[in-house]
N, C-alpha and C positions, 0 to 999 in steps of 0.2 A: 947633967945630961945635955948632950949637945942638941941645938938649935934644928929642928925639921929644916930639907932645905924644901926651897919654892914648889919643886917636880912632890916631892911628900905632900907638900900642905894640899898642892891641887888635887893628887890622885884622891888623897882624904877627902876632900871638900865634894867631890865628884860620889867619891861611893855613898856614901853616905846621903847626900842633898841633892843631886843631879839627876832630878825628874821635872819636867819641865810639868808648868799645871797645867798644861794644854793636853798634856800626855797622859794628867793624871784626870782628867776629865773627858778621854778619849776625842778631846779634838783634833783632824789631822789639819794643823795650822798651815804645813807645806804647802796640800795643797791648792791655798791660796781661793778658793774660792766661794763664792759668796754665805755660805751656810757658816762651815768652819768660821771664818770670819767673823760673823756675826756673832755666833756664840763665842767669839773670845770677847766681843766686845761686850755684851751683856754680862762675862764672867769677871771682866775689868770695871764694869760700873761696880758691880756689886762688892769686886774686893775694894775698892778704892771709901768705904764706907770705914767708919769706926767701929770694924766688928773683926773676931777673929777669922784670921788664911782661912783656918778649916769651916766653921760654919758657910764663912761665901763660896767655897766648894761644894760645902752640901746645896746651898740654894743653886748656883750654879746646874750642877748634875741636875735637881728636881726639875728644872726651868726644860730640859732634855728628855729628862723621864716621862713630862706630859705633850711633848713632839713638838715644842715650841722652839725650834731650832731656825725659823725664819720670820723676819719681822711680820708678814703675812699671817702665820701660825699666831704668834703673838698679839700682834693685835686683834685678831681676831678674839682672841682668851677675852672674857670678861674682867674688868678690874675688880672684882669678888673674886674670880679663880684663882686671879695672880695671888693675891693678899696671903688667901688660905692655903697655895703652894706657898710661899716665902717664909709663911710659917711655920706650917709644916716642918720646914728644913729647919727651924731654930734661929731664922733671921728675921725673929720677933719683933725687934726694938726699932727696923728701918721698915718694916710689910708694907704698909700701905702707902707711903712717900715712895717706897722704891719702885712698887708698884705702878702707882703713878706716873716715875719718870721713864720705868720700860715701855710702858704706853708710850707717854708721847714722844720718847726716842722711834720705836716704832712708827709711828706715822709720818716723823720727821724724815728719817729714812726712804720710805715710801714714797713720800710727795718727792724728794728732793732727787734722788738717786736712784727709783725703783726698787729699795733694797738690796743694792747692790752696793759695798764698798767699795768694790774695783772703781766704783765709777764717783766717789769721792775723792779718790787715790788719781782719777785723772783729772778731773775739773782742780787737783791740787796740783798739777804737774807734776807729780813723782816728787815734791818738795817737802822734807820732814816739816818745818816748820808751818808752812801752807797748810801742809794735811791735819797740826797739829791744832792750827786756827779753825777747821770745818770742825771735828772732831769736837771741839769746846763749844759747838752752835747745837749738838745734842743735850737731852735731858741728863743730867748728875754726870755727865764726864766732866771735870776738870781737869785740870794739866797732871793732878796724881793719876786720875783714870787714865791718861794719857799715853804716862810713863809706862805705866802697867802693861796697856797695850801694846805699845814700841817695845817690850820687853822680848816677850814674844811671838808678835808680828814679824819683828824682822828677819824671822826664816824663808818668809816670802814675798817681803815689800824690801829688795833690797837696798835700797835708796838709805833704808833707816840706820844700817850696818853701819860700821859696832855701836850698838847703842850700851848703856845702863844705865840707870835711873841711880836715884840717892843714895837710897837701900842696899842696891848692891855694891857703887863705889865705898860708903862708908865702910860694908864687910870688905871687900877687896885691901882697903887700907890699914885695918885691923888683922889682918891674915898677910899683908907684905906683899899682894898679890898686884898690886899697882894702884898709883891714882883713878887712871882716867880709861874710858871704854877700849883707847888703841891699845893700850895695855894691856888689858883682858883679851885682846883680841889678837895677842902675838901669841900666847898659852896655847892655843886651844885651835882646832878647824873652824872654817867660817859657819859651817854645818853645827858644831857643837858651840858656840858660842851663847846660844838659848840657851841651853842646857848650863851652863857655867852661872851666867847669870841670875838663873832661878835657881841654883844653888845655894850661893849668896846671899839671894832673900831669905833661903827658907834657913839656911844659916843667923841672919841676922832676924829671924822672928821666933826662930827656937833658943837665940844666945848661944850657940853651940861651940862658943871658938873653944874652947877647951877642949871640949870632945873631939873635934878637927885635930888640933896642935895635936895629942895624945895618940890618937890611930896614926896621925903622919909620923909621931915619934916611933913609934911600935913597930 
């Protein structure tokens, strides 16, 4: 059987994997402003945990479903509320640590920025690296919660453009899709480049290259 060419494996990769989590969490990441924002960023702490995609999408969604969609909202919640949502969602084994660091990411927020990331994103000067250093002065982000976020931030923090984190280079390289983010970034609209991206991951957390290769062959 002859080899999928590149145009197959991407179209496969796309149908199949090309929903961005923001989309599947009904955040409109585009646009850009302080709400959206925030819940990606609480949706990036929480995946960036040693727990599976899908549970941090249910805690995620939960965190929305009880209107905590601004740091204000948030903090405002009791750390009991948080616990027993986190649980709730089946994000058992982090509840009350994670809890805790949405709390004081919340306040951090607040004092620093008004809860506003835009205004993280300019005391950084529109500098990925800068923004990456602020962003790590919050509770549980690290440079993985980082990436997470640069994943799909960059639909509206252009500065970030073309990003991709580990997860998805390593599937990119595994699929012959390229090494490095410019790569990825010749394939695809600047517009769709999220969407590729979180392909990738949700390909490289499902192990899916088989079923990829196999519909591009088809």
């Amino acid at each position: 059987m002859a080899k999928p060419s590149r145009d197959a494996i991407l179209g496969a990769l796309l149908e199949r994997h090309g929903r961005t989590y923001c989309d599947e969490l009904g955040i409109d990441i585009e646009k850009g402003t302080p709400s959206p924002l925030f819940r990606w960023l609480c949706a990036s702490l929480l995946f960036s945990a040693r727990i599976g995609a899908e549970l941090a999408v249910q805690a995620a969604a939960a965190l929305a479903e009880q209107g905590w969609t601004t740091p204000q909202k948030l903090a405002d919640a009791t750390w009991k509320e948080r616990v027993r949502t986190l649980n709730a969602s089946g994000y058992a084994r982090f509840d009350e640590r994670t809890a805790t660091m949405l709390g004081d990411t919340c306040e951090i927020l607040l004092d620093r920025y008004g809860g506003d990331l835009r205004r993280l994103r300019e005391e950084a000067g529109c500098e990925p690296e800068h923004e990456r250093s602020l962003l790590k002065e919050l509770k549980g982000i690290g440079d993985v919660g980082v990436d997470i976020f640069f994943r799909e931030a960059q639909a509206t923090w252009d500065e970030l453009r073309p990003f991709a984190d580990r997860r998805a280079l390593d599937a990119a390289k595994r699929l012959d899709l390229g090494k490095d983010a410019d790569a990825l970034a010749d394939l695809v609209s600047e517009r769709e480049l999220p969407r590729l991206v979180a392909a990738l991951v949700r390909t490289e957390l499902a192990d899916d290259y088989d079923g990829v290769r196999e519909a591009a062959a088809g």
